[in-house]
KOLVO-109020 format. One record per residue (C-alpha): residue number from 1; chain; x, y, z. Coordinates in steps of 0.25 Angstrom, whole numbers, plus 5000, padded with zeros to 4 digits. Layout:
BEGIN
<atom num="NUM" chaine="A" xx="X" yy="Y" zz="Z"/>
...
END
This chain:
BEGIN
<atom num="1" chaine="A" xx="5133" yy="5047" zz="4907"/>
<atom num="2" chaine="A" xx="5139" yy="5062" zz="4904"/>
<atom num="3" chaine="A" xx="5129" yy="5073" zz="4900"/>
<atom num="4" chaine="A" xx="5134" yy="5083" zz="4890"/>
<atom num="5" chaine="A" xx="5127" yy="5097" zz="4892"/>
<atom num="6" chaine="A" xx="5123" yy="5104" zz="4879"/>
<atom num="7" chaine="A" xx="5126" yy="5120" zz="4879"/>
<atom num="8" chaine="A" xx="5121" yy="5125" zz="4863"/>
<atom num="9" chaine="A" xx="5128" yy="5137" zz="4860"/>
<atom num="10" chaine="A" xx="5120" yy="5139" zz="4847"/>
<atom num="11" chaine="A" xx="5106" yy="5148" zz="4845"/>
<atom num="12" chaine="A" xx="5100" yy="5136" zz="4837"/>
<atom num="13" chaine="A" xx="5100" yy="5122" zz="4843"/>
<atom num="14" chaine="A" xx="5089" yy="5116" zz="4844"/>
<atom num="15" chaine="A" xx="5085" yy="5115" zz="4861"/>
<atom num="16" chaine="A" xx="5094" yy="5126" zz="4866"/>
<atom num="17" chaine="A" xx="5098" yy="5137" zz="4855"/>
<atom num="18" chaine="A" xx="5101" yy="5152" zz="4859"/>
<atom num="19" chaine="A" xx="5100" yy="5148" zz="4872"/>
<atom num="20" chaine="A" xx="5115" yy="5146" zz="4876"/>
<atom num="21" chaine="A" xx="5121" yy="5154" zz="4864"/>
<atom num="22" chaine="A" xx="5127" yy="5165" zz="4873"/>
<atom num="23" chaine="A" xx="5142" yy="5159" zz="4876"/>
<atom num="24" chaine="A" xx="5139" yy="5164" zz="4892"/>
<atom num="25" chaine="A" xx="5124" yy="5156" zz="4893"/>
<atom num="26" chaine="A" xx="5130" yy="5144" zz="4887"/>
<atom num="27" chaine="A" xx="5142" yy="5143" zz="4895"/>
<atom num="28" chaine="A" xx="5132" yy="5146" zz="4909"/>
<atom num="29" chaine="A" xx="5124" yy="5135" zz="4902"/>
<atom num="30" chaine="A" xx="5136" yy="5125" zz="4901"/>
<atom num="31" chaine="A" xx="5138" yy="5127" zz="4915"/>
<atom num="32" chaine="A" xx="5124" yy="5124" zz="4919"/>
<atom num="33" chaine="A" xx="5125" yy="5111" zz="4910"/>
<atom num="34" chaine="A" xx="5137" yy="5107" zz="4917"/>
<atom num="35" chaine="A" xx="5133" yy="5110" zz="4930"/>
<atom num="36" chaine="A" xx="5120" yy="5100" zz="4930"/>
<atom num="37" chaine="A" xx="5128" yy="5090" zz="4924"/>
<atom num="38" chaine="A" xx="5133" yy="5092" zz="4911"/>
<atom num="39" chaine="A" xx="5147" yy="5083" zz="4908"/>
<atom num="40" chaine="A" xx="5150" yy="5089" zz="4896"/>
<atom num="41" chaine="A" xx="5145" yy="5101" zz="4888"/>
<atom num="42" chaine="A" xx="5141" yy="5101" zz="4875"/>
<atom num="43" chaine="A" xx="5144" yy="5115" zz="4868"/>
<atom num="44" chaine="A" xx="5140" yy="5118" zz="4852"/>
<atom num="45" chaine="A" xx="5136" yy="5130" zz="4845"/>
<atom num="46" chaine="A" xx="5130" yy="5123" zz="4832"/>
<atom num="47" chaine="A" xx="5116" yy="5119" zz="4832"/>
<atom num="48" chaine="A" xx="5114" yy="5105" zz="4828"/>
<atom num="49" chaine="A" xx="5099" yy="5104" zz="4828"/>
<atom num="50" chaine="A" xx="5093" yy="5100" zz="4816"/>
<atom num="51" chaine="A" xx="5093" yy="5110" zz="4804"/>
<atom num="52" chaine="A" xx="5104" yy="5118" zz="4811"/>
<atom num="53" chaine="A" xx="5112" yy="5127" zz="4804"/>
<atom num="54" chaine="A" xx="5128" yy="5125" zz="4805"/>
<atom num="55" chaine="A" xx="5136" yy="5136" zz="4814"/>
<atom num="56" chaine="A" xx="5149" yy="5142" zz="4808"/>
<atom num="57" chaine="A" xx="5162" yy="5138" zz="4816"/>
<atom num="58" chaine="A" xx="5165" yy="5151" zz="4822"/>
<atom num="59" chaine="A" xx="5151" yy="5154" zz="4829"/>
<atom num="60" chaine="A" xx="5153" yy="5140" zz="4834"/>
<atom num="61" chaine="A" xx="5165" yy="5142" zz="4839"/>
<atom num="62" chaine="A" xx="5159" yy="5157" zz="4845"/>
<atom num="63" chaine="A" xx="5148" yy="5148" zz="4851"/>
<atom num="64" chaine="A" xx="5153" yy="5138" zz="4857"/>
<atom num="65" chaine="A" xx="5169" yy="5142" zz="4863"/>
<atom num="66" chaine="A" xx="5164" yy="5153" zz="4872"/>
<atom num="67" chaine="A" xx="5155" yy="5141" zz="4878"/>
<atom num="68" chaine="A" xx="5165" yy="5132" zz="4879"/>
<atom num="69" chaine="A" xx="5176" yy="5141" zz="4884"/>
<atom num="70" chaine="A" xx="5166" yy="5144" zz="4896"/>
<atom num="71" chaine="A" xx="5163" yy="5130" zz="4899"/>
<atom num="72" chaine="A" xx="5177" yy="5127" zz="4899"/>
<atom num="73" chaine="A" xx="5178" yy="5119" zz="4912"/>
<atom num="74" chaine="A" xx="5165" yy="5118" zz="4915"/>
<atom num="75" chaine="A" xx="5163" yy="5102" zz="4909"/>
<atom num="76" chaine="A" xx="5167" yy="5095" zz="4898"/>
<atom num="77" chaine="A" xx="5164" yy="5104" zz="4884"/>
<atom num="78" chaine="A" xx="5160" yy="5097" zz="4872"/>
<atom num="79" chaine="A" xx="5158" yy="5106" zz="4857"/>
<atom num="80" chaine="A" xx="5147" yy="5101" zz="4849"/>
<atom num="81" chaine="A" xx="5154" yy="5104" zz="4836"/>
<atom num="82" chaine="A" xx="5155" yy="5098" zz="4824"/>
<atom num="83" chaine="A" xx="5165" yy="5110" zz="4819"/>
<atom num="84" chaine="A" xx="5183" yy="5106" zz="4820"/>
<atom num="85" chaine="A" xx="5184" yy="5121" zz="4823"/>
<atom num="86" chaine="A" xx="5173" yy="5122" zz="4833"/>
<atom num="87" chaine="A" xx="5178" yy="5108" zz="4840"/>
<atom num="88" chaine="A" xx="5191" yy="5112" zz="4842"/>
<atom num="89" chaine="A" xx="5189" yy="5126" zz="4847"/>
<atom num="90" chaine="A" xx="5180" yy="5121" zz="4856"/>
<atom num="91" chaine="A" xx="5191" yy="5111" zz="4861"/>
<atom num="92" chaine="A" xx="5199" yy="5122" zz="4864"/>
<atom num="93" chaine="A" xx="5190" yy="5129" zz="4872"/>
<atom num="94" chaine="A" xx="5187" yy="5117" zz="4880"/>
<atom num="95" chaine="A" xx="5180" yy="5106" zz="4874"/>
<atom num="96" chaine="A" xx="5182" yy="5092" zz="4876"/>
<atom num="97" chaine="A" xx="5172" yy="5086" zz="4867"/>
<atom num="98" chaine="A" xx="5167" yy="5088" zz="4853"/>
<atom num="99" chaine="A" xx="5153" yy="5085" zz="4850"/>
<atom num="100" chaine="A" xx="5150" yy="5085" zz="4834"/>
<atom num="101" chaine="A" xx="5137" yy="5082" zz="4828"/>
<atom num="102" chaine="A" xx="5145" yy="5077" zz="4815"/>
<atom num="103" chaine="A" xx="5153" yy="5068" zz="4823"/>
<atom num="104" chaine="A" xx="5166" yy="5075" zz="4815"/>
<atom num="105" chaine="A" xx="5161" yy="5075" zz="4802"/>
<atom num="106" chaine="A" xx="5157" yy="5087" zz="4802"/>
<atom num="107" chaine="A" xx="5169" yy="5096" zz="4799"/>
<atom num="108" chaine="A" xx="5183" yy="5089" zz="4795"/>
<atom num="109" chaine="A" xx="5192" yy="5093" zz="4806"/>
<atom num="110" chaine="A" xx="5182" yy="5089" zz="4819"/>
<atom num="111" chaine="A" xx="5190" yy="5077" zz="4821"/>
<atom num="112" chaine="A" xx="5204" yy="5080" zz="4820"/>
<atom num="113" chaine="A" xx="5199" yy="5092" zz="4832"/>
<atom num="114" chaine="A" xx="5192" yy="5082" zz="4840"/>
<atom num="115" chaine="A" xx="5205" yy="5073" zz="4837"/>
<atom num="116" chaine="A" xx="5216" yy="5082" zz="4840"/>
<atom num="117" chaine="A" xx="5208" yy="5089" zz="4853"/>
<atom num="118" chaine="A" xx="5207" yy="5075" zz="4859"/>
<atom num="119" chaine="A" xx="5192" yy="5079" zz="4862"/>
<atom num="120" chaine="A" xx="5179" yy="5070" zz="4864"/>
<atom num="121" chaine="A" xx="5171" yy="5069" zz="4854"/>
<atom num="122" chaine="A" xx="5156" yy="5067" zz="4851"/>
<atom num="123" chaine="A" xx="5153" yy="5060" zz="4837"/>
<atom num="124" chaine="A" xx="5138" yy="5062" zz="4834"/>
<atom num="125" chaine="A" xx="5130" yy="5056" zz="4823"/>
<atom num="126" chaine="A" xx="5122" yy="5066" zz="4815"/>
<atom num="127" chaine="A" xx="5111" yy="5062" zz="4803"/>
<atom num="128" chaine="A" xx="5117" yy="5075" zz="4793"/>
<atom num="129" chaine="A" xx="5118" yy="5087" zz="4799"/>
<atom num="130" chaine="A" xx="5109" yy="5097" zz="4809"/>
<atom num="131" chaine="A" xx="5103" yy="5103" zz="4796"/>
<atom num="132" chaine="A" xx="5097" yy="5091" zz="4789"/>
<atom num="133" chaine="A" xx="5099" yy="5080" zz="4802"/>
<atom num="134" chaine="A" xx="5085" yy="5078" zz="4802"/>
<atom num="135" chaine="A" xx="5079" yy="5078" zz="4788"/>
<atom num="136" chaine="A" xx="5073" yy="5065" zz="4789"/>
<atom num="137" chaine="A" xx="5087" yy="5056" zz="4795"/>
<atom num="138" chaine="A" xx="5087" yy="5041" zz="4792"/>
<atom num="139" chaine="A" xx="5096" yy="5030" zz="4797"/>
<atom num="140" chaine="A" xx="5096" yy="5015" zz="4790"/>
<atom num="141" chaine="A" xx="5099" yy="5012" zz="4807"/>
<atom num="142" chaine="A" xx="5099" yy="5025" zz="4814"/>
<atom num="143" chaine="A" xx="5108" yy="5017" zz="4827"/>
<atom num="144" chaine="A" xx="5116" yy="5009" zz="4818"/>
<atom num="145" chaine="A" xx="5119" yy="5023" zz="4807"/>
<atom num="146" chaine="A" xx="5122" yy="5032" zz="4819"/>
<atom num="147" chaine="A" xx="5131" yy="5021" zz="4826"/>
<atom num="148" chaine="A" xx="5139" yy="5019" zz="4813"/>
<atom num="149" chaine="A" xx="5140" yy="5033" zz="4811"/>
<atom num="150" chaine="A" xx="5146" yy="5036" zz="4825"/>
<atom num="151" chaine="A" xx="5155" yy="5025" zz="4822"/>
<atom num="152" chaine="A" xx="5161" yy="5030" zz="4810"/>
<atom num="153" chaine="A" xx="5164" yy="5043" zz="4816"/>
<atom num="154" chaine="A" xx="5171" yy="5038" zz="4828"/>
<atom num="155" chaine="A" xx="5180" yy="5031" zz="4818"/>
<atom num="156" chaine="A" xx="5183" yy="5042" zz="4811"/>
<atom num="157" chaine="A" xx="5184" yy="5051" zz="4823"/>
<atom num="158" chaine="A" xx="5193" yy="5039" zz="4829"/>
<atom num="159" chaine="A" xx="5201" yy="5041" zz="4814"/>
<atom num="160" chaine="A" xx="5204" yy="5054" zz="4817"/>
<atom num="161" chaine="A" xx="5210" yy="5053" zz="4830"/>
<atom num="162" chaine="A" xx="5200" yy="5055" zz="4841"/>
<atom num="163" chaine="A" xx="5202" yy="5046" zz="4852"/>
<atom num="164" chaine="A" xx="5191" yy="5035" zz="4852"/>
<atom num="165" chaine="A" xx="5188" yy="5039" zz="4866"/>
<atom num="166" chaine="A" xx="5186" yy="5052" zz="4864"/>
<atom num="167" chaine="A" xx="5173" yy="5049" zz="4854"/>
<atom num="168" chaine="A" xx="5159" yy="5049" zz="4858"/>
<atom num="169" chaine="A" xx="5147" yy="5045" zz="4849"/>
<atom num="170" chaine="A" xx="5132" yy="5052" zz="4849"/>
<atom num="171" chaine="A" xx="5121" yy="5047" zz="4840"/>
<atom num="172" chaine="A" xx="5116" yy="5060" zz="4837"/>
<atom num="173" chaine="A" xx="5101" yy="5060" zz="4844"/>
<atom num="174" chaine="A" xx="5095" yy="5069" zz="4835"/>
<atom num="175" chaine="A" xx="5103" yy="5071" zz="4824"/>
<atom num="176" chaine="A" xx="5096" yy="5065" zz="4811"/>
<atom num="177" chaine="A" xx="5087" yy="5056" zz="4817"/>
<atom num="178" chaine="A" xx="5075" yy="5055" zz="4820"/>
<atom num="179" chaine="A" xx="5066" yy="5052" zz="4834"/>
<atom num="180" chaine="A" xx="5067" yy="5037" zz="4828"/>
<atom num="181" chaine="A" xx="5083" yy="5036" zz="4827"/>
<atom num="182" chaine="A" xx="5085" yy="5046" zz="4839"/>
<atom num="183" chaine="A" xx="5077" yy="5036" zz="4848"/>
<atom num="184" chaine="A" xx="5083" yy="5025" zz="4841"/>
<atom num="185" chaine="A" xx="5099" yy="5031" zz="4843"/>
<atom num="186" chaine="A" xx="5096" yy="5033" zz="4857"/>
<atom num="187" chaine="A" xx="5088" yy="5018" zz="4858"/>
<atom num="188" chaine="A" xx="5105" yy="5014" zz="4854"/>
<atom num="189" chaine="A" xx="5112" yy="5022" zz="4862"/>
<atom num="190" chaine="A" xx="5118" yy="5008" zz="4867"/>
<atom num="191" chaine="A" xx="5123" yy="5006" zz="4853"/>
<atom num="192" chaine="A" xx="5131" yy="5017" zz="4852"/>
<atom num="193" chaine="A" xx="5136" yy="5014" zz="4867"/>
<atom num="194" chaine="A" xx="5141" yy="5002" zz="4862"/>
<atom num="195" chaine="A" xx="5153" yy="5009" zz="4853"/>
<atom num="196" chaine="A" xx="5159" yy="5012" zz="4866"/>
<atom num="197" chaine="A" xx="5160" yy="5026" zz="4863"/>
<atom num="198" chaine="A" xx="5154" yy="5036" zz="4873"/>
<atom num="199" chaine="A" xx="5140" yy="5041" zz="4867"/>
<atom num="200" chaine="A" xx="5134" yy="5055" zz="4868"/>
<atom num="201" chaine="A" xx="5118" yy="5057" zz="4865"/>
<atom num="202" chaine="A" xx="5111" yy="5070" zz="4865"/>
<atom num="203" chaine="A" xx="5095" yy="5068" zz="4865"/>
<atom num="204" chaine="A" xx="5094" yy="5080" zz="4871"/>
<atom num="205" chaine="A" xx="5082" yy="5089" zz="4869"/>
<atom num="206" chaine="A" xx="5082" yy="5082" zz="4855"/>
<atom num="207" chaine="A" xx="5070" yy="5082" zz="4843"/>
<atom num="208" chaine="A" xx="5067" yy="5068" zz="4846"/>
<atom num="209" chaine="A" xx="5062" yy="5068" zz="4862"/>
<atom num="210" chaine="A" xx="5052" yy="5078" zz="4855"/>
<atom num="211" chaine="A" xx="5048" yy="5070" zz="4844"/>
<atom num="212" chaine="A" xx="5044" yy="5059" zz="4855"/>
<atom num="213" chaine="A" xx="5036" yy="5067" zz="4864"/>
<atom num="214" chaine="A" xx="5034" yy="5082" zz="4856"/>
<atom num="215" chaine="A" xx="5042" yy="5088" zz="4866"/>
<atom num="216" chaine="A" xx="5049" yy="5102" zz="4863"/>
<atom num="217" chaine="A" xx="5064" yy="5105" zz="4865"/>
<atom num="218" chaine="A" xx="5062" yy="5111" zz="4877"/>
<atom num="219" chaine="A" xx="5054" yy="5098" zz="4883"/>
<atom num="220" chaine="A" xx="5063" yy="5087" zz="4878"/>
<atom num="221" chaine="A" xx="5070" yy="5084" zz="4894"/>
<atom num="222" chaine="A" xx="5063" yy="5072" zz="4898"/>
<atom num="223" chaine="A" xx="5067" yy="5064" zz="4883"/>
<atom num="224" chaine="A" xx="5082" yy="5070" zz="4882"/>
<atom num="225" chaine="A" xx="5084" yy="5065" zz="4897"/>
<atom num="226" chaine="A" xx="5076" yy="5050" zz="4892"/>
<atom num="227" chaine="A" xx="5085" yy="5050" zz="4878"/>
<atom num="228" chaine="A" xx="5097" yy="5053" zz="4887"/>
<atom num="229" chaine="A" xx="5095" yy="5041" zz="4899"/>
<atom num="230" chaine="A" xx="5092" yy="5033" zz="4886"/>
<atom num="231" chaine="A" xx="5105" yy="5036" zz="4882"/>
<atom num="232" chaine="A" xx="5113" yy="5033" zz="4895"/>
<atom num="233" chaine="A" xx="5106" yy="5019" zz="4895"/>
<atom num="234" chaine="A" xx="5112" yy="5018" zz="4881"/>
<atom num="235" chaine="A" xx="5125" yy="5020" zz="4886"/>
<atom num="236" chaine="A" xx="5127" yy="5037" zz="4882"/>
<atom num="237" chaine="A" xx="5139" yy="5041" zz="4887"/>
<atom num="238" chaine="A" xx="5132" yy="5057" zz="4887"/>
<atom num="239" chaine="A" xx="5120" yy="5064" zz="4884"/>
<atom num="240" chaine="A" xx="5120" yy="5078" zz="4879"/>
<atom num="241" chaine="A" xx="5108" yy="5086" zz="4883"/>
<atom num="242" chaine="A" xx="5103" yy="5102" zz="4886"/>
<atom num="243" chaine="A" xx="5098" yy="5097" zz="4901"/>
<atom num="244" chaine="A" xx="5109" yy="5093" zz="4906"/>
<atom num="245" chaine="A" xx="5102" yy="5091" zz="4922"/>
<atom num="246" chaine="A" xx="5092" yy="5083" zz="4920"/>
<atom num="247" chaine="A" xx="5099" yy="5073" zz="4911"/>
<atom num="248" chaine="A" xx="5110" yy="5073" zz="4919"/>
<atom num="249" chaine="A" xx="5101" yy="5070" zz="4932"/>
<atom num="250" chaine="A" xx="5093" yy="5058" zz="4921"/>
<atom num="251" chaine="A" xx="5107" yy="5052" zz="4920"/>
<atom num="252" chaine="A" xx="5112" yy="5052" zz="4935"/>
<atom num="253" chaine="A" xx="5098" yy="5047" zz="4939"/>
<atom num="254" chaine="A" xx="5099" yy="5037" zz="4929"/>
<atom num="255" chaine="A" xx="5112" yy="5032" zz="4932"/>
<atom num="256" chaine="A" xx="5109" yy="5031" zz="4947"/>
<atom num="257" chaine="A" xx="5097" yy="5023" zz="4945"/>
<atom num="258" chaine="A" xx="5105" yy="5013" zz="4935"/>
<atom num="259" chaine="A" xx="5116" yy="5012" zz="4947"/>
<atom num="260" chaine="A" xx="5104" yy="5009" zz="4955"/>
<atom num="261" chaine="A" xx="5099" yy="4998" zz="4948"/>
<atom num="262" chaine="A" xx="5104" yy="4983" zz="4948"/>
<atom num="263" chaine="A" xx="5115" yy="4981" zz="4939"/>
<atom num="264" chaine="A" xx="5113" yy="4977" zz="4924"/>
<atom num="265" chaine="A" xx="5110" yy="4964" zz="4922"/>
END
C-alpha cells in the first residue's frame, strides 16, 4: 500500500493551518514527508474543512507552485485542487496527480486538463460543499449512495477522455458524514475495491476518531493509523495522512506480519 504525505499550504485547515504557509517550510516539510516514507505528496492551498471559505485562483496558484516547483523531483506530486486553472499549472510545474474534492464537478474545464495532461486522478465523493458538508448529511444507504456517485463520475470522467487507468476513487471520510457513515464507508472499503479501480482514503487526524474517544486534533495517531490498517485490509490502494512514519511503519509491520502467516484459506 502507497502513503501519500499531506503538505497544506493554507493558514486555515483544520489540523495543520499556518504551519506550512511559508513556500520554504513547506517545501523542507515535503522533503521530510518523503524522506520517512511518503510515496506521493499531496500539495493544496484551499482548505477544505468544514465551514471553509473558497480561496481565489490566483492565491492558490501563489500557494501552491512555489511548493511544487521546490518538490520537483523529490517524489511523485499530487495538487488537491478542484480549480482547471490551478490543476493545470500545477501540472506544469510537476504534478502527476490531481486530487479534487468535487471529483470534477467543480469547475467546467477540470476534465478536459486532467484529460489532455494525461494525469492520475483522484475522484472524491463530497456531501455539498466544505461550507455546509456537515449540516446534518443523510444518505437512504451511505455505502451504496457514495459507491453510485463514484461511479457516475468515473463515467463521465471516462467520457471526456481520461484513461480509465488513470482514475482512482475515494469515499471522502469526512466529507458529509457523520461518525456513523464514516465508520460504515470504512467498514466497505471492500466494496469499493471490488470496482477494480485503485482507492485512496484519508482518515487522517479527522472529526470522527475524536467523536469515538474525545481526543483533540493533535491526539488522534493511534485512530488515524487503526482507520488506515482497516483500510489496507479493505483492499486501499493508499492512505493519505499528516504522520507519514508511523503509518508508514503500521503498514510495513502489517504487511510482514500478513507474509508471515499461513496463506488464506
Amino acid at each position: 500500500m502507497k502513503v501519500m504525505g499531506i503538505v497544506n499550504v493554507t493558514p486555515d485547515s483544520f489540523s495543520d493551518g499556518g504551519l506550512y504557509l511559508d513556500p520554504e517550510r513547506a517545501i523542507e516539510h515535503g522533503r521530510e514527508l518523503a524522506a520517512a516514507g511518503a510515496d506521493v505528496l499531496d500539495i493544496g492551498g484551499e482548505s477544505t474543512r468544514p465551514g471553509a471559505e473558497p480561496v481565489g485562483t490566483q492565491d492558490e496558484l501563489a500557494r501552491v507552485i512555489p511548493v511544487i516547483e521546490g518538490l520537483s523531483g523529490v517524489a511523485p506530486l499530487s495538487i488537491d485542487t478542484s480549480k482547471a486553472e490551478v490543476a493545470a499549472a500545477a501540472v506544469r510545474a510537476g504534478a502527476s496527480m490531481v486530487n479534487d474534492v468535487t471529483a470534477l464537478s467543480g469547475d467546467p474545464g477540470m476534465a478536459a486538463v486532467c484529460a489532455e495532461t494525461g494525469v492520475d486522478v483522484v475522484l472524491m465523493h463530497m456531501l455539498g460543499e466544505p461550507r455546509t458538508m456537515q449540516r446534518d448529511p443523510r444518505y437512504s444507504d451511505v455505502v451504496a449512495d457514495v459507491t453510485d456517485f463514484l461511479l457516475s463520475r468515473v463515467e463521465a470522467a471516462s467520457s471526456a477522455g481520461i484513461a480509465g487507468e488513470r482514475i482512482w476513487i475515494d469515499p471522502g471520510i469526512g466529507f458529509g458524514k457523520t461518525l456513523e457513515h464514516n465508520l460504515e464507508l470504512l467498514a466497505a472499503t471492500g466494496r469499493f475495491a471490488t470496482t477494480g479501480l485503485p482507492v485512496l482514503v484519508g482518515p487522517s487526524r479527522k472529526a470522527f476518531i475524536g467523536r469515538i474517544d474525545g481526543s483533540p486534533e493533535d491526539g488522534r495517531l493511534g485512530g488515524t493509523i487503526a482507520a488506515c490498517l482497516a483500510a489496507a485490509d479493505g483492499g486501499a490502494a493508499m492512505v493519505r495522512v499528516h504522520d507519514v512514519a508511523p503509518v508508514a511503519q503500521a503498514l510495513r509491520v502489517r504487511e510482514r506480519i500478513r507474509s508471515a502467516g499461513p496463506p488464506p484459506a
